[in-house]
C-alpha positions as CSV (number, residue, x, y, z in Angstrom):
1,X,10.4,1.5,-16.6
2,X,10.4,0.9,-13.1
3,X,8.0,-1.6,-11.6
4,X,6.5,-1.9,-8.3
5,X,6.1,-5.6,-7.5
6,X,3.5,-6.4,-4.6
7,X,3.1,-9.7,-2.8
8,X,1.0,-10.1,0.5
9,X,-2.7,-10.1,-0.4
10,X,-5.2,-13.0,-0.1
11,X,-8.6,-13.9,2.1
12,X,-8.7,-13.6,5.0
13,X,-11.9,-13.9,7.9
14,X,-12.7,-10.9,9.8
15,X,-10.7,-10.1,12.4
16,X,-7.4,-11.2,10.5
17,X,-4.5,-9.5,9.7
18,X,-2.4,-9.4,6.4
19,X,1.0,-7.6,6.1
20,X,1.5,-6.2,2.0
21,X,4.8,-5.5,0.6
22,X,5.5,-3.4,-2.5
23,X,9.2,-3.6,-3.7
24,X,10.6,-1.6,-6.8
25,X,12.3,-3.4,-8.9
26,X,14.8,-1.9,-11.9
27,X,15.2,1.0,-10.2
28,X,17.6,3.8,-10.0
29,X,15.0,6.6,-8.4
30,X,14.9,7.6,-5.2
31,X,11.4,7.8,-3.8
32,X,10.1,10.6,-1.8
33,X,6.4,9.8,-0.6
34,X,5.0,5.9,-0.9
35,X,2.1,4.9,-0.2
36,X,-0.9,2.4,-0.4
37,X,-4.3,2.8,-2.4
38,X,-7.2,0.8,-2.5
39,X,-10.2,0.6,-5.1
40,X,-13.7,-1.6,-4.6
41,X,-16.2,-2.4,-7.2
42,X,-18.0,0.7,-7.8
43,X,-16.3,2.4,-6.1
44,X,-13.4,5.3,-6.7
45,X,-9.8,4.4,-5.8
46,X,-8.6,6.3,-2.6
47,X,-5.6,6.3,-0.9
48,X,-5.3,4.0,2.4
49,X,-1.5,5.4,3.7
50,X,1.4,6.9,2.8
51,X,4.5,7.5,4.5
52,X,7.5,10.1,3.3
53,X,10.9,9.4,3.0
54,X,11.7,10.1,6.5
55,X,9.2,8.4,7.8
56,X,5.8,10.8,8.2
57,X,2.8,8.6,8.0
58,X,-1.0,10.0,7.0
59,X,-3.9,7.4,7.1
60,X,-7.1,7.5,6.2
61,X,-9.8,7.8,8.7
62,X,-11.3,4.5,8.1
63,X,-7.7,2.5,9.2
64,X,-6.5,4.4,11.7
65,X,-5.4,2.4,14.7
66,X,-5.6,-0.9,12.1
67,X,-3.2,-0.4,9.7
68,X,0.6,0.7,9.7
69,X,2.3,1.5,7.0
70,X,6.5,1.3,7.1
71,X,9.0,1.5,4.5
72,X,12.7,0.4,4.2
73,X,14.7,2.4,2.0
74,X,17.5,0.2,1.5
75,X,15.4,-1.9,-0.4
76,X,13.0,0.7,-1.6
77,X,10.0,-1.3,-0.2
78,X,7.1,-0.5,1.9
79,X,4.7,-2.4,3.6
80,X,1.1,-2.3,4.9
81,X,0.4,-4.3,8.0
82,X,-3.3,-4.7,8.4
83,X,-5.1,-5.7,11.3
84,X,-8.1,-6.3,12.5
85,X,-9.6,-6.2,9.5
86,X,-13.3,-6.2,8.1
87,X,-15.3,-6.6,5.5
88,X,-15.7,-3.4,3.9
89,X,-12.1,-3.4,3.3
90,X,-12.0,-6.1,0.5
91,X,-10.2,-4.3,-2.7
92,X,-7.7,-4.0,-5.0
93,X,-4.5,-2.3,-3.1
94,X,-2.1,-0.6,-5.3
95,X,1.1,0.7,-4.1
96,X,2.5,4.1,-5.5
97,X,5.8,5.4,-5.4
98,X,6.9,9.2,-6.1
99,X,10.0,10.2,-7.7
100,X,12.4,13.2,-5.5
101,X,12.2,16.0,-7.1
102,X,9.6,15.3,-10.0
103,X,6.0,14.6,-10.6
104,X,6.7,11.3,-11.4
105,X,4.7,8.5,-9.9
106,X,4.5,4.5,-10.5
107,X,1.6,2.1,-9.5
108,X,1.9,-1.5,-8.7
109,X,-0.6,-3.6,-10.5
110,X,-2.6,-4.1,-7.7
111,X,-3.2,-7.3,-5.1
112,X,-6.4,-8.5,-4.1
113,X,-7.6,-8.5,-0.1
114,X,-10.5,-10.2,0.5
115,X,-12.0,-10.5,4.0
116,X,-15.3,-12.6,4.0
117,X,-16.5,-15.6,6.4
């Protein structure tokens, strides 16, 4: 079972930044696209960015020109550098890693980001 093990996450005040990492561990898969997800109270889990092997990103509307997301594959880690960030963007972020070739996916088990004065 491979695990994706996520650090980075905390409280922050508006305006703040916080950089999340998301490193598999026990691994012998390469991973094709990685990316971050995020899910509120009430709310449905949706996905924040991703980023291909090669390095493609895709971001949803509501981060763009806040957030970068970045990988190293040598390590099979990537990372979410938030900036400038705001309330509404207190969740639980979950990182997700695809398998090359399959339909396989792994989640993390989440970190929380809290933003609040």
């Amino acid at each position: 079972q491979v695990q994706l093990v996520e650090s980075g996450g905390g409280l922050v005040q508006p305006g703040g930044s916080l950089r999340l990492s998301c490193a598999a561990s026990g691994s012998i898969f390469i991973f094709n696209d990685m990316g971050w997800y995020r899910q509120a109270p009430g709310k449905q889990r949706e996905l924040v960015a991703s980023i291909t092997r090669d390095g493609s990103t895709n971001y949803a509307d509501s981060v763009k020109g806040r957030f970068t997301i970045s990988r190293d594959n040598s390590k099979n880690t990537v990372y979410l550098q938030m900036n400038s960030l705001k309330p509404e963007d207190t969740a639980v972020y979950y990182c997700n890693a695809k398998v090359v070739l399959t339909s396989a996916t792994f989640w993390g088990q989440g970190t929380q980001v809290t933003v609040s004065s």
